[in-house]
C-alpha positions, 0 to 999 in steps of 0.5 A, spaced: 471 465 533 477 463 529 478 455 527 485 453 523 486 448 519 492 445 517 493 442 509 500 439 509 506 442 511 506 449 509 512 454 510 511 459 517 510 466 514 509 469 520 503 473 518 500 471 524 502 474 532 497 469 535 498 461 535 491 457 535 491 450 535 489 445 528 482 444 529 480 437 527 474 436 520 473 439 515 473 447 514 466 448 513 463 452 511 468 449 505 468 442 501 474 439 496 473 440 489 476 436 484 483 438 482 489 438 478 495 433 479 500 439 484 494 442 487 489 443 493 482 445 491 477 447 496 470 450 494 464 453 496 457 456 494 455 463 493 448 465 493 445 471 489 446 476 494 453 474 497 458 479 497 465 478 497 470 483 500 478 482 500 483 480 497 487 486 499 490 489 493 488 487 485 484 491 480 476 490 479 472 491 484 470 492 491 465 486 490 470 481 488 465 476 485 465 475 477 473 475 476 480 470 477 484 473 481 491 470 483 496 471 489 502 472 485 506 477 486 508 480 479 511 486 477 506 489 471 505 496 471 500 495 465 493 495 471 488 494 467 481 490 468 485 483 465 491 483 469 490 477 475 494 479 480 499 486 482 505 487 486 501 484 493 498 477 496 493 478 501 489 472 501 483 474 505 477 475 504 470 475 507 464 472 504 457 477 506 451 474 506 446 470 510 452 467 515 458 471 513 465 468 515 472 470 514 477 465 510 485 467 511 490 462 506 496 463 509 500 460 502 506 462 500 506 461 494 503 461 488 494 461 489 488 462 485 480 465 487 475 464 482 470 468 485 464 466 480 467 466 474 467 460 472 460 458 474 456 465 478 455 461 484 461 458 486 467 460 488 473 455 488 481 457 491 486 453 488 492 452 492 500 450 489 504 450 496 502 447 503 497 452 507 494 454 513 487 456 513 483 460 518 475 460 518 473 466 522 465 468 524 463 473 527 462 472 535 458 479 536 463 483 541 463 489 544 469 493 543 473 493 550 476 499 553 483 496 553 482 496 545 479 502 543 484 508 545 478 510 551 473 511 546 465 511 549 461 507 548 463 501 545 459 499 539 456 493 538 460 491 530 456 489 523 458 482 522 462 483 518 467 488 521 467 483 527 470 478 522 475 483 519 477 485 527 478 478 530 482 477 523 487 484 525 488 482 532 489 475 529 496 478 524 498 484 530 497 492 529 498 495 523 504 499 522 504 506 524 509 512 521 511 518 523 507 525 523 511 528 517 509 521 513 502 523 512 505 531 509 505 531 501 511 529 498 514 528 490 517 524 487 520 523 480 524 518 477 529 522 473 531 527 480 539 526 477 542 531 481 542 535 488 540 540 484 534 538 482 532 537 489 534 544 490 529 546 484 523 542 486 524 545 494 525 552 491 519 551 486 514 549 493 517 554 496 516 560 491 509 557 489 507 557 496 505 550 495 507 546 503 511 540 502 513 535 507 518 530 502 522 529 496 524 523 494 531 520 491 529 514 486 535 510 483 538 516 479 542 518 487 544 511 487 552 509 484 551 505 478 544 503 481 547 499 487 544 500 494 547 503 499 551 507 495 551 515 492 553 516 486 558 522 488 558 526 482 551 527 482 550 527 490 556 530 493 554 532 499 548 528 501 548 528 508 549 536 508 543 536 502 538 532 507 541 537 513 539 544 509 532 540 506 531 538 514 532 545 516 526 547 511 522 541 513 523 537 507 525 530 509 529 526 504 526 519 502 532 515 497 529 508 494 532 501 496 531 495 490 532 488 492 538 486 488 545 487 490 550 489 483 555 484 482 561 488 482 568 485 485 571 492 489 563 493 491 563 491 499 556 489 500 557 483 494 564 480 497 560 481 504 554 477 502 558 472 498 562 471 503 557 470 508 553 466 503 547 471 504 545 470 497 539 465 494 544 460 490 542 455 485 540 448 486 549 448 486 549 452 492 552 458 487 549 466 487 543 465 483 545 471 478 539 475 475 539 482 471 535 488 473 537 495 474 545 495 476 545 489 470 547 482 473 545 482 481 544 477 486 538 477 491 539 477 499 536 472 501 532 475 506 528 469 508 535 468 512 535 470 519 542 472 519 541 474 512 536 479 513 540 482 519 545 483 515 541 486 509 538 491 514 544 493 517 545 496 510 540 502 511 546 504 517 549 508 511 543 512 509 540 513 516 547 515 518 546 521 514 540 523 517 535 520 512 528 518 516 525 514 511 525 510 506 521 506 500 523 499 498 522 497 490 522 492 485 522 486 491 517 481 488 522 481 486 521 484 479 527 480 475 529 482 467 533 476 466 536 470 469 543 470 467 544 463 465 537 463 461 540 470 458 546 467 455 542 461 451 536 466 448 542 470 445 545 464 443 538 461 440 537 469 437 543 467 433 541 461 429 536 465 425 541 471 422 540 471 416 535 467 414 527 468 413 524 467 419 518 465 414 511 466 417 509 471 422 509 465 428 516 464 427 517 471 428 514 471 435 517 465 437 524 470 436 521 476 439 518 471 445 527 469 446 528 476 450 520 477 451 519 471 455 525 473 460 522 477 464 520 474 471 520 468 469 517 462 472 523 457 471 528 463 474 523 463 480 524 456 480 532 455 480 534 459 485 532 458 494 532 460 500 537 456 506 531 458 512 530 455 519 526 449 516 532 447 511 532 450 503 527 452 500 525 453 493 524 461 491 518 459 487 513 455 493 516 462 498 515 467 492 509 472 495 513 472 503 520 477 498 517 483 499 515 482 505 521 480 508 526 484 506 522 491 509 521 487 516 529 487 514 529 494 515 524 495 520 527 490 525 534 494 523 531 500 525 528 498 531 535 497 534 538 503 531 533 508 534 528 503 539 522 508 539 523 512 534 518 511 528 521 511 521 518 512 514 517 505 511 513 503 506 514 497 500 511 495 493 511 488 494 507 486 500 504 479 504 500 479 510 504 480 516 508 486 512 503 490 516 506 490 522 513 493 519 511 498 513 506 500 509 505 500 502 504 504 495 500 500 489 505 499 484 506 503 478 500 505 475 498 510 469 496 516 468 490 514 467 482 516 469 480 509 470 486 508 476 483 514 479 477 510 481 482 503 481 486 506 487 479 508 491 477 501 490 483 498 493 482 502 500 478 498 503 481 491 501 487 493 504 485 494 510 482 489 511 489 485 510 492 490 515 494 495 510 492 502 513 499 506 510 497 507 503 497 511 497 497 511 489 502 514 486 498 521 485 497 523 477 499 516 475 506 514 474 506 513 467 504 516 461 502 524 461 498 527 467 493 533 464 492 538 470 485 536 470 487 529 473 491 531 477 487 536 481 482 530 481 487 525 484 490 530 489 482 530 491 482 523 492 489 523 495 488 528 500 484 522 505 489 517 504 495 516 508 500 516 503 499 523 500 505 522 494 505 525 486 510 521 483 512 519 476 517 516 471 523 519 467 521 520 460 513 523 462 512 529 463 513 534 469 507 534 474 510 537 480 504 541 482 508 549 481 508 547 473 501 547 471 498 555 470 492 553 476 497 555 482 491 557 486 488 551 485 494 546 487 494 551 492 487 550 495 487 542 494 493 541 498 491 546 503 485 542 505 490 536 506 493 539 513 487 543 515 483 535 515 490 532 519 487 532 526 482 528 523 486 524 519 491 523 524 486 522 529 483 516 526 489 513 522 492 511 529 486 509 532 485 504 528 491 502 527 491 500 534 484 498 535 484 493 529 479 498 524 478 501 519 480 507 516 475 506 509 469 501 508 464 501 502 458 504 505 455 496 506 458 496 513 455 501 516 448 501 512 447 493 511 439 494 511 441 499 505 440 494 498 442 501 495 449 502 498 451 494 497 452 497 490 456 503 491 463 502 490 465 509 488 464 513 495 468 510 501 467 512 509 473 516 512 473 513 519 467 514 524 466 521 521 466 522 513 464 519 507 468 521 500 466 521 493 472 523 489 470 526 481 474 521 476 472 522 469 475 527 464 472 534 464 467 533 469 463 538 472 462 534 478 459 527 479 452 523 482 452 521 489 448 516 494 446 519 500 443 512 505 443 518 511 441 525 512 449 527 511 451 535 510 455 537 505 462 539 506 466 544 501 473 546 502 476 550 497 483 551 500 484 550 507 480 557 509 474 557 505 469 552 508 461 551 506 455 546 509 449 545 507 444 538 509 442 535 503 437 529 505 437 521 503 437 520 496 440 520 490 444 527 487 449 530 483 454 534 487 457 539 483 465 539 484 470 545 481 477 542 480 481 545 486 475 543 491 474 538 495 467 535 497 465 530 502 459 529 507 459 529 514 455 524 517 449 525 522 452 525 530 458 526 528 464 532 529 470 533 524 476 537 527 480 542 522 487 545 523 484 553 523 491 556 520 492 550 516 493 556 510 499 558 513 502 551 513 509 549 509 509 543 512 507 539 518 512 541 522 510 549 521 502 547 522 499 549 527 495 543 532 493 547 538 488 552 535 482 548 532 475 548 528 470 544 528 465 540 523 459 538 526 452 534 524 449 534 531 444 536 536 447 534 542 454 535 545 459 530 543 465 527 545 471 526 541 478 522 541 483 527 539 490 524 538 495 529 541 500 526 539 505 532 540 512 528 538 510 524 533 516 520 533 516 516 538 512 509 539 511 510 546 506 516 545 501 514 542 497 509 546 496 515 551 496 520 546 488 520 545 485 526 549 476 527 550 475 533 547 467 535 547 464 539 542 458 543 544 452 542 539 
């Protein structure tokens, strides 16, 4: 039961796959609101008990009420509880309460939700572009057999999880990776040579600690321009990522969004050439400073541009690269070239004189500060699209999303059935179907423990099902006790990466005095992936979930409406991840007889039935804790242990979890290639448990 309604002429994102006629009146359950001159306002009334869920990436909680939130893509990595917007916009949400409904703002530009902040029972979006919004209300259908990957019986779906299922069918199915994209991988900005790749495999290797990916941050790049290899740091690249193949170890290089301007440099004289560039309100390459210094931005809204800047990846895929990250696509800019040359002209006139009181000193700092992605450089450059050229500031949140779709449609006439790894930092909805997504450049910080946790649910809300935080946190140091938390966390999430910035220190897992403890948090990760896997492809082909806040399966629990600290892990699990310093294990809410699960590494499992209620779970660092919830079965890898990758683990030789009195069925994805998209509608085989 989807109604769309349409406000102006709004630019066609294509977040949507399904075409629905412009309903006549006004979208109820909304009323327009008062606006400011340049806006679109609409409004509605929340009662106390509403919640609201959505939103898709941003900080605060899984309950959006009580904060501003803004779509807005913006490279801070600074995510504390004051930032109003991060790296993605997803403008959708969906108000639980008495008649719960769905709302999806389909704007490319620049949104605002005040979700109770300004006045506790209101909740207003602001609009500064044209949009299309779509209502939707639960209509109380059963899944089909068609769309539940043979699952038996269909089950009758909680409102609000039908909204969320008509909302997904409604934007295309969520992108799914290969197999080898779910195994643990690390990364640092910093890797400068082959030799550090080398070292990292090694240490691995002797540690016995698995390993899937490393990844190659800028430093692999030549003077930082994509499509390249700095050949005296990387000299044989493609002979590199061979010898790491023939170990299991996949290279996964970065690609950031702005092209160096470099005479000689042949993907700047092409793209000039052809006028694949965003230009200035002269028709001119718009020139901005980021990490190669003075660069342009392809202008992927551009059909032939977009074409043409995913034929670039043909250099790397060449080399037997499978995967790949796409970064600073907001696009994060550090200057605006034109509007650099005046702040240093303007810095000149204070040489020598007093700058008199503390506010001048500011207004000086403020020169070279206020650069930064700057609202007036956004709005100085544009786009040349199929309904004409488009000022980059009204289009700003769809970059991200463009110039990964221009990758995978790349990579869909490069290797048609082949799935490539492909996931971004900056996203809209509709990016989903090409890639997943990482949540930005946290810190190593407790707090973004619970933050990436928080984020899961939101996200795949919106589509995104392949998502993971940086583990141990990007900035600032990691301890060992952070990271052995984090890793508790990240082994259910689907990207599983530990990544960090030059200059912090080293948390490649090998470095720190408790190897056992790595060793048996890791392990645990290849022993759930049958489960994991299982999972993460049935929803993504059914339009589910992969983790909800307790409320949707208990929503006559007034107790579980207010847990945001465990999620439900598909059909089967509820997680509750430790994320204070020195703690020795945490408080949990039970709404159900649930068995409690230990793993201390992937071979040393233990259960016990803990009833409904309130309980402190003792967890050690370098164990892993979650429950099973009654009727429900679990499959483990038995020899998950001797794994040192996914290509080495061994899928056919399974244990079983279980919670159940009676023999249950099971959908089991046996998916045996793990890289073809053909395969997986017909990889899922019932298998029974006996009780």
């Amino acid at each position: 039961m989807i109604a769309k309604y349409r406000f102006g002429s709004p630019f066609p994102t294509e977040a949507t796959v399904v075409d629905l006629p412009c309903a006549q009146g006004s979208p109820a359950p909304f009323c327009a609101a008062e606006p400011e001159e340049g806006e679109r306002r609409l409004g509605l009334h929340l009662s106390a008990e509403d919640i609201v869920y959505g939103l898709g990436e941003q900080p605060r909680g899984i309950n959006k009420r009580g904060w501003i939130y803004r779509s807005w893509n913006t490279d801070d990595p600074i995510h504390t509880e004051g930032i109003p917007a991060m790296y993605g916009s997803h403008n959708f949400f969906v108000v639980c309460g008495e008649k719960p409904f769905g709302a999806f703002f389909d704007c490319a530009g620049r949104m605002t939700f005040d979700v109770g902040y300004t006045d506790p029972e209101e909740l207003t979006v602001t609009a500064y572009e044209d949009f299309d919004l779509y209502i939707i209300r639960p209509d109380g259908a059963r899944e089909t057999a068609e769309n539940q990957s043979d699952r038996t019986p269909a089950p009758v779906l909680f409102p609000v999880e039908d909204i969320v299922r008509q909302f997904r069918a409604l934007i295309g199915q969520s992108y799914i990776p290969p197999k080898w994209g779910f195994g643990y991988a690390q990364s640092r900005w910093g890797y400068a040579s082959e030799g550090d790749i080398c070292e990292v495999a090694d240490g691995y290797a002797e540690a016995e600690l698995p390993l899937d990916a490393v990844y190659l941050d800028i430093d692999y790049m030549e003077r930082y321009k994509d499509f390249t290899v700095d050949l005296s740091r990387y000299p044989d690249l493609k002979g590199l990522n061979a010898e790491m193949a023939a170990r299991g170890i996949h290279l996964v290089p970065i690609v950031d969004a702005a092209v160096k301007v470099e005479d000689g440099y042949p993907v700047y004289e092409e793209g000039v050439e052809k006028g694949y560039f965003c230009k200035d309100a002269e028709g001119i390459p718009y020139v901005v400073g980021v990490w190669p210094g003075d660069s342009v931005l392809p202008d992927v809204l551009n059909a032939d541009a977009r074409e043409w800047f995913g034929s670039g990846y043909k250099f790397l895929l060449d080399m037997g690269i499978e995967g790949f990250w796409n970064d600073m696509n907001e696009p994060a800019l550090f200057y605006g070239k034109k509007r650099l040359e005046t702040a240093i002209e303007k810095t000149g006139e204070y040489k020598g004189k007093n700058i008199g009181d503390i506010g001048g000193f500011w207004k000086l700092s403020g020169l070279i500060g206020g650069l930064k992605n700057s609202d007036e450089d956004y709005n100085a450059f544009y786009h040349d699209t199929a309904v004409g050229r488009v000022c980059h500031g009204e289009v700003h949140n769809l970059y991200g999303y463009y110039m990964t779709r221009s990758a995978a449609e790349y990579f869909e006439k490069y290797a048609p059935d082949k799935r490539f790894l492909l996931f971004s930092r900056s996203s809209y909805i509709g990016m989903h179907r090409y890639g997943g997504i990482w949540t930005g450049d946290n810190c190593s910080w407790w707090s973004h423990i619970l933050l990436n946790l928080k984020m899961l649910p939101s996200l795949n809300m919106c589509g995104f099902l392949y998502v993971g935080a940086d583990l141990g946190g990007f900035g600032e140091n990691t301890t060992e006790d952070l990271l052995l938390r984090w890793l508790a966390l990240g082994v259910f999430t689907p990207l599983m990466r530990n990544h960090t910035t030059l200059g912090t220190r080293n948390q490649e897992c090998y470095r720190f005095k408790n190897r056992k403890a790595f060793a048996d948090v890791l392990s645990v990760r290849y022993a759930i992936f049958p489960y994991l896997y299982s999972e993460y492809v049935a929803c993504a082909l059914e339009g589910r979930m992969l983790f909800r806040p307790l409320s949707f399966a208990y929503p006559s629990d007034k107790r579980a409406r207010g847990v945001e600290d465990q999620l439900l892990f598909g059909d089967s699990a509820m997680i509750a991840p430790v994320y204070e310093q020195n703690a020795k294990g945490r408080y949990v809410y039970l709404p159900e007889r649930m068995k409690l699960v230990r793993m201390r590494g992937a071979a040393d499992v233990s259960e016990e039935i803990w009833e409904a209620g309130d309980h402190f779970m003792e967890v050690e660092p370098g164990e892993v804790a979650f429950f099973l919830r009654p009727g429900k079965v679990m499959p483990l890898a038995a020899d998950a242990a001797k794994a040192k990758n996914l290509a080495s683990l061994d899928e056919s030789k399974l244990v079983w979890l279980k919670f159940i009195s009676e023999d249950t069925e099971y959908r089991l994805c046996r998916d045996e290639d793990g890289y073809r998209k053909s395969s997986l509608k017909d990889s899922f085989v019932r298998v029974v448990v006996k009780a």
